[in-house]
C-alpha positions as CSV (number, residue, x, y, z in Angstrom):
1,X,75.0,121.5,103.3
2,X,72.7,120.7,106.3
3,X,74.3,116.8,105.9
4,X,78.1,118.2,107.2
5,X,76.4,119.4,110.5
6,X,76.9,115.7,112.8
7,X,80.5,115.4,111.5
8,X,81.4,119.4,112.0
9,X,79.9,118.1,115.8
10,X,82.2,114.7,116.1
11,X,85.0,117.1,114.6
12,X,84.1,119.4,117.6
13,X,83.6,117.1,120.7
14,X,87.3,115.5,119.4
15,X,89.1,119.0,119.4
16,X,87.5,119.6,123.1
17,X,88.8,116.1,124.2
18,X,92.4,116.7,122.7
19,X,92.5,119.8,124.3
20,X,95.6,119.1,126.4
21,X,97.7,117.6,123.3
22,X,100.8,119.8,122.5
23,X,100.2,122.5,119.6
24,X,102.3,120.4,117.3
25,X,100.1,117.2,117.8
26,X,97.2,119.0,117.1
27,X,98.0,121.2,114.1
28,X,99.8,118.1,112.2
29,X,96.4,116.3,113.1
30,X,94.3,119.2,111.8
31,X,96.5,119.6,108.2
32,X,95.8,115.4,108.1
33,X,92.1,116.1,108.4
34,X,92.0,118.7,105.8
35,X,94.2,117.0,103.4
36,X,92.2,114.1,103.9
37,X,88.9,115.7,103.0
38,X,90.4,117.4,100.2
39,X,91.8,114.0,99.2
40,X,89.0,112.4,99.2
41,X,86.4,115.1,97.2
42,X,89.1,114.8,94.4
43,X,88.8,111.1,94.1
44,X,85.4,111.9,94.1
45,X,85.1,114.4,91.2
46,X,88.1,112.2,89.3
47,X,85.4,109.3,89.3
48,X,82.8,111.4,88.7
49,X,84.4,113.2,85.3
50,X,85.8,109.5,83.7
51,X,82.0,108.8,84.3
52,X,80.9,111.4,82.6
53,X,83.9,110.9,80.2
54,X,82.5,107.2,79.5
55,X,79.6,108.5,78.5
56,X,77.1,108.3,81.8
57,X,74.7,111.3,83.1
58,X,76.7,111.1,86.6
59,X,76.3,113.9,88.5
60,X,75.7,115.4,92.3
61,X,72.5,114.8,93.8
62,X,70.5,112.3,91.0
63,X,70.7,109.4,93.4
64,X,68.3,111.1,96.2
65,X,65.5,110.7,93.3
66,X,66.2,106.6,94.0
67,X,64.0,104.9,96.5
68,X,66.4,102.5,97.3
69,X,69.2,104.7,97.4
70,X,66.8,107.3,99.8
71,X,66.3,103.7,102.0
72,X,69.5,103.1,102.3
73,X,70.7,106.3,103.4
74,X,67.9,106.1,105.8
75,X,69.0,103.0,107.6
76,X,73.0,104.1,107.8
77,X,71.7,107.5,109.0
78,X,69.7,105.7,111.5
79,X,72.2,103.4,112.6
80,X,74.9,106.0,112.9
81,X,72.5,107.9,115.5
82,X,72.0,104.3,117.6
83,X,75.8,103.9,117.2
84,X,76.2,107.7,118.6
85,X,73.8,107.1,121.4
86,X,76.1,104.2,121.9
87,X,72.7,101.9,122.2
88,X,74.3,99.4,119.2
89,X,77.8,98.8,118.9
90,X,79.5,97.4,116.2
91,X,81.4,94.2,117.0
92,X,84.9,94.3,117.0
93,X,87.3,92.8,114.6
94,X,89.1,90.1,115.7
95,X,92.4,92.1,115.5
96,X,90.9,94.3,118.1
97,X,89.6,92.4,120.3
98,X,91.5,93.0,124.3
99,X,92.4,90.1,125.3
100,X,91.7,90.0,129.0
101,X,93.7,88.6,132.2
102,X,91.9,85.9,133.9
103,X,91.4,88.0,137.2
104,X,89.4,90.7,134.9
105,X,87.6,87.6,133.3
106,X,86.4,86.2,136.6
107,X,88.6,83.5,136.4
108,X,90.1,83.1,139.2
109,X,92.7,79.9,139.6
């Protein structure tokens, strides 16, 4: 699926920039990424069969015939390329915000 190609790239650019971790680092990080996808198409299918179970027509694909569901995949898609291009950042949570000394503030006293 052509829509697996920008996070087989992120995937990518992170394995280049860990390159100097120790082997055990990176192969516990790379069984937590695969259990994580694998996770995560489960819950997926487990929500999609008690759909189907409850008597809906759920299954892959029928939302790209919604407009609004085609807009809105437009606009994330669009956003996550701004956010990649690091031309819009999201703001961060106050939890993570740095605070900063006064000298790195310009505060000087």
């Amino acid at each position: 699926m052509p829509c697996v190609f920008p996070v087989l790239f992120l995937k990518g650019l992170a394995l280049v920039q860990s390159s100097g971790e120790e082997r055990s680092r990176l192969r516990s990080h790379g069984i937590v990424y695969t259990l994580g996808i694998l996770v995560s198409f489960w819950i997926i299918v487990a929500v999609l069969l008690i759909l189907r179970a409850t008597g809906s027509q759920a299954g892959w694909g029928f939302q790209l015939q919604s407009p609004t569901f085609i807009a809105v995949l437009a606009a994330g898609l669009f956003f996550f390329a701004l956010s990649a291009r690091r031309t819009v950042r999201p703001r961060p949570l106050p939890h993570q915000r740095r605070r900063r000394p006064r000298a790195e503030a310009g505060l000087h006293r």
